[in-house]
C-alpha positions, 0 to 999 in steps of 0.5 A: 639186626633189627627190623623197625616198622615207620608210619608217616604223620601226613601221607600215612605210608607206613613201612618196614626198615631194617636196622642196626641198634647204634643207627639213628631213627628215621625222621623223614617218609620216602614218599612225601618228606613228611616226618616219620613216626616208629610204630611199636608193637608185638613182639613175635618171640615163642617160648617152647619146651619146659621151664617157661611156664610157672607150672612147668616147673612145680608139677616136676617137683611136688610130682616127682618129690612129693609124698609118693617117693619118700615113704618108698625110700623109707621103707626100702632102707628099714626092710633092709636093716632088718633083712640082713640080721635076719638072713645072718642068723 
């Protein structure tokens, strides 16, 4: 569930209330009856690991199949077409 910060329009006491999404806001301070008001700010979520980052996700593919592994591949396949005739004959 989550937790939403209140601040009250006349005594300013501000605290925290923990509730459910479908509960209704809470509109009166438990200290002066004055009229709450809900606070917004940061939201404390972290993304970790890869493939959160715009970067993440290009180094691993121009890295890894980039320029480096195509001629390798390509040159492996001609050494062995012309290896076997060679070695046959």
């Amino acid at each position: 569930m989550p937790t939403y910060a209140y601040a009250c329009t006349q005594c300013g006491h501000r605290f925290d209330a923990v509730q459910s999404f479908s509960d209704a806001a809470l509109t009166e301070c438990p200290v002066c009856g004055g009229t709450l008001r809900k606070q917004y700010g940061s939201v404390g979520v972290t993304f970790n690991g890869s493939g959160f980052y715009r970067t993440d996700s290009r180094a691993g593919n121009s890295g890894a199949g980039g320029g480096a592994s195509a001629p390798a591949l390509t040159s492996s396949k001609s050494e062995a077409k012309s290896s076997p005739p060679s070695a046959g004959s």
